[in-house]
N, C-alpha and C positions, 0 to 999 in steps of 0.2 A: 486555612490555605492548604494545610498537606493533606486534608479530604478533598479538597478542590483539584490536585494533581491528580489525587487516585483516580478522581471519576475520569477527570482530561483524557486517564492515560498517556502518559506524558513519555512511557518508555515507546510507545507503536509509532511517535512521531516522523522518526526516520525515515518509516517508510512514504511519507508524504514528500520530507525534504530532499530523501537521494533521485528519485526521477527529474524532478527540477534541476538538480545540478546534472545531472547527463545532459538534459536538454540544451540547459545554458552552455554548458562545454561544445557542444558542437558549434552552435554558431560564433560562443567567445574566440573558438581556433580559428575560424575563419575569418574574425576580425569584425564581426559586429556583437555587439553590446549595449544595451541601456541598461544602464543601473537600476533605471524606476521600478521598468517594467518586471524586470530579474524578482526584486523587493516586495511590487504588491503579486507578481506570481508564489514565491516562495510561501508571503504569507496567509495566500488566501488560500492554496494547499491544505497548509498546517491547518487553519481556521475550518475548512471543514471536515479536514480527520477527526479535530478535536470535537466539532460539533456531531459526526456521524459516532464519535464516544459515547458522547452524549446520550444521543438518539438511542442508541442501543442499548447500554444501559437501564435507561428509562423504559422503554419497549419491555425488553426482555424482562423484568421486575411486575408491571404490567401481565404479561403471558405465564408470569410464574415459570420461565427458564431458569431463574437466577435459585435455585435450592442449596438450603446448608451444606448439604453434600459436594457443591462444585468443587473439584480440583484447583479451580484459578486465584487468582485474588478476588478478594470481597468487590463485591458490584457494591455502590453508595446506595442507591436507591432501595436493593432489593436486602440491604445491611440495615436498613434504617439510618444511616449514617446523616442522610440528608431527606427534605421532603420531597417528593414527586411533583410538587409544583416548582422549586427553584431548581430542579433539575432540567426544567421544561423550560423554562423563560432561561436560562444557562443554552443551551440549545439554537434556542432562537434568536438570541442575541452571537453566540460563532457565525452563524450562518449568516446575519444582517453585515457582519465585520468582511466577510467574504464575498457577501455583495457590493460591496464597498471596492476591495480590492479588484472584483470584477470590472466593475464598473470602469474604475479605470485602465484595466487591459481594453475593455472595449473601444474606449477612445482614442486608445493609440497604436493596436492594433485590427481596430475592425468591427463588425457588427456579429460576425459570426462565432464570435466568442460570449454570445450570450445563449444560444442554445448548449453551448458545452459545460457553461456554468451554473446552468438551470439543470441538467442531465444530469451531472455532479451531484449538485444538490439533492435533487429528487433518490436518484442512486443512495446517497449517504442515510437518508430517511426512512425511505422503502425498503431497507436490508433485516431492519425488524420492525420494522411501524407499517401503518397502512394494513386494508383487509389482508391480503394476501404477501406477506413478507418473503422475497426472494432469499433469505438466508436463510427460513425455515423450508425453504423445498431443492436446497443444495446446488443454487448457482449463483452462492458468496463467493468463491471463487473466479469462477466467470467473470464476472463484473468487479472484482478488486483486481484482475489481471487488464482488465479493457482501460479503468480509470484510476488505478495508480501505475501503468505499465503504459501504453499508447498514449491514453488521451494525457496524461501529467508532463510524458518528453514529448512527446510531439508537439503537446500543446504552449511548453515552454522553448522549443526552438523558435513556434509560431512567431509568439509575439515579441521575439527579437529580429527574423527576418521577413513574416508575412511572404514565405514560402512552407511548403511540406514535400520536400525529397524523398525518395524512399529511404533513404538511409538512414531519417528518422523514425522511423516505422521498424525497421527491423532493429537499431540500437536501442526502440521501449522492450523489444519483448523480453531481453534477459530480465529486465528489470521488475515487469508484471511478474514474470514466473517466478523469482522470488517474493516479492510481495505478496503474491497466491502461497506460495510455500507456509509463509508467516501465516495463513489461516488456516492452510489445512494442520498445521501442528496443535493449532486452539483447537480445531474439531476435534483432531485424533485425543488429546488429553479431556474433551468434555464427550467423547463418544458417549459412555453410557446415560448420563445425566441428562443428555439430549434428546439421547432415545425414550425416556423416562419421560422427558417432559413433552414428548412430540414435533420436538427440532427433529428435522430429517435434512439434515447436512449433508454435506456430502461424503463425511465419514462415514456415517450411520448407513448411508445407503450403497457405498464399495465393500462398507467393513475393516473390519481393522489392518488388514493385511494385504490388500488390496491398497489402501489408502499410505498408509506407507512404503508401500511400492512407489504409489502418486507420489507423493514427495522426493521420492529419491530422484527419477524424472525428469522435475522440474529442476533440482540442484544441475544436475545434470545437465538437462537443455539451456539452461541458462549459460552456462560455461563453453557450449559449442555455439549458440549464436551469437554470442558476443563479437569474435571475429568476423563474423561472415563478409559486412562490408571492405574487407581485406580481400579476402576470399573472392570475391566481385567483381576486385579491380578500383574499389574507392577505401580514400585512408590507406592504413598500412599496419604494418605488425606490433607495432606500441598499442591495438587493439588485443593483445594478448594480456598485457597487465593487470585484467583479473584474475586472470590464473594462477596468481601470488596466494589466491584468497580458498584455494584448492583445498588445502590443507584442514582449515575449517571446516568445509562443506562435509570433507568427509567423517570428520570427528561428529556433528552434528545426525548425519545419517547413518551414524552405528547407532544412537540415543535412541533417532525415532522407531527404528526397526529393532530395536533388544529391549525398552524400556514402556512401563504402563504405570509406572507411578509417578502423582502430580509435581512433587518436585525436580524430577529427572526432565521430564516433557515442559517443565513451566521455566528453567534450565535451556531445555530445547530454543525453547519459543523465542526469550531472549538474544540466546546464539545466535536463532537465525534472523532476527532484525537487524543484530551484526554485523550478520554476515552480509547481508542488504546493502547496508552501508556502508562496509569496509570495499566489497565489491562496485557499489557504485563510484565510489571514492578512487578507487584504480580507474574504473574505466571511463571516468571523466577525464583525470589525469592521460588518459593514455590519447583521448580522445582527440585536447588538448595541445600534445607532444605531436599527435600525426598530421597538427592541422587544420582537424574541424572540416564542416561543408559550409559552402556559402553559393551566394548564387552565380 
């Protein structure tokens, strides 16, 4: 079981579960709720973080990414911890539980939530599987911002009110940009080993100092869009309530900008899915306090 966590990845899970509660928070303040939909939203999330764990994993083991040398924790697969085939059928069994969980978003919010959930999927796959893996040509980030940032709140205000405001669109993107944060820290701590094995991330390809630049950035942008729907004239100033989480942010962005050894950045990495959480935890809360949008 505690090799079965390692592979899951069981600490990155946050990042699937806090956009889901932003999202629910906006339409819970305005006074619509299902509990179901809340339930198989949250967990089909998780189910495919867990499986694009998976996927990568396995993948990257395959591509010979995963060398003794890495900085991070032990990959299962490329450890020998586990075989390559129960990593695989692990895999495909998250994603069938997430179909599952789809399935019934579809039913009770709509038809069009089976292309977000098939994108998803494919997204979670293709980051290191398939001919041409987007994570090896440095637009993991891109695509962890569009689909744990946009498409997770947006797509969980969806299937509470089968509206999309703009107010959901703008309260994802704090959210992506840290999510995005949380990989560029894993690139910036696997920079060499990447380079080394022909990952061209998007560390490898800004460079190191350039890249942590990037990161600081998104800390950064994140904490000024958060209010803006304030700023707009919709909601109100308990949309400030992440800013409780300031403090962090900046402890975390001395790390990535003074530190290049793997325990400092793998420290980091932690911190900042923390910070993910801790931050989206306010500004659900705050979200919550001013309200909510409804139709």
């Amino acid at each position: 079981m505690r090799i079965w966590v390692m592979a899951a990845r069981v600490r990155t899970l946050p990042a699937a579960i806090a956009p889901v509660l932003v999202g629910t928070s906006l339409a819970l303040g305005a006074g619509h709720f299902r509990a179901l939909a809340f339930i198989a939203a949250l967990l089909g999330a998780v189910l495919i973080q867990v499986g694009t764990n998976l996927s990568n994993d396995y993948s990257d083991a395959r591509r010979g990414a995963d060398t003794e040398d890495r900085l991070g924790p032990v990959r299962v697969t490329a450890g020998g911890l586990l075989p390559p085939s129960q990593v695989l059928i692990a895999t495909y069994v998250s994603f069938a539980l997430a179909v599952g969980c789809g399935a019934y978003l579809v039913a009770v919010a709509g038809p069009e939530l089976i292309a977000v959930g098939a994108a998803s999927i494919l997204a979670g796959v293709l980051y290191t599987g398939g001919p041409r893996p987007y994570g090896y040509e440095g637009l993991g980030e891109v695509f962890v911002f569009l689909f744990f940032g946009i498409v997770a709140v947006a797509g969980s205000y969806f299937v509470q009110v089968q509206r999309l405001p703009w107010e959901a669109f703008v309260c994802a993107v704090p959210v992506g940009l840290l999510a995005s944060a949380i990989l560029v820290v894993n690139n910036v701590r696997d920079l060499e080993t990447d380079r080394r094995a022909g990952k061209r991330t998007l560390a490898v390809r800004l460079g190191r100092e350039r890249t942590r630049m990037l990161y600081g950035a998104m800390l950064v942008g994140a904490f000024i869009v958060a209010p803006l729907p304030w700023a707009f004239g919709s909601l109100d100033g308990w949309l400030l309530a992440p800013w409780a989480a300031a403090p962090l942010a900046l402890r975390l962005a001395r790390v990535v900008r003074s530190r290049t050894d793997g325990p400092a950045l793998n420290g980091a990495l932690a911190g900042t899915g923390a910070l993910q959480l801790v931050f989206c935890l306010l500004f659900a809360a705050g979200i919550l306090a001013a309200g909510g949008i409804g139709p």
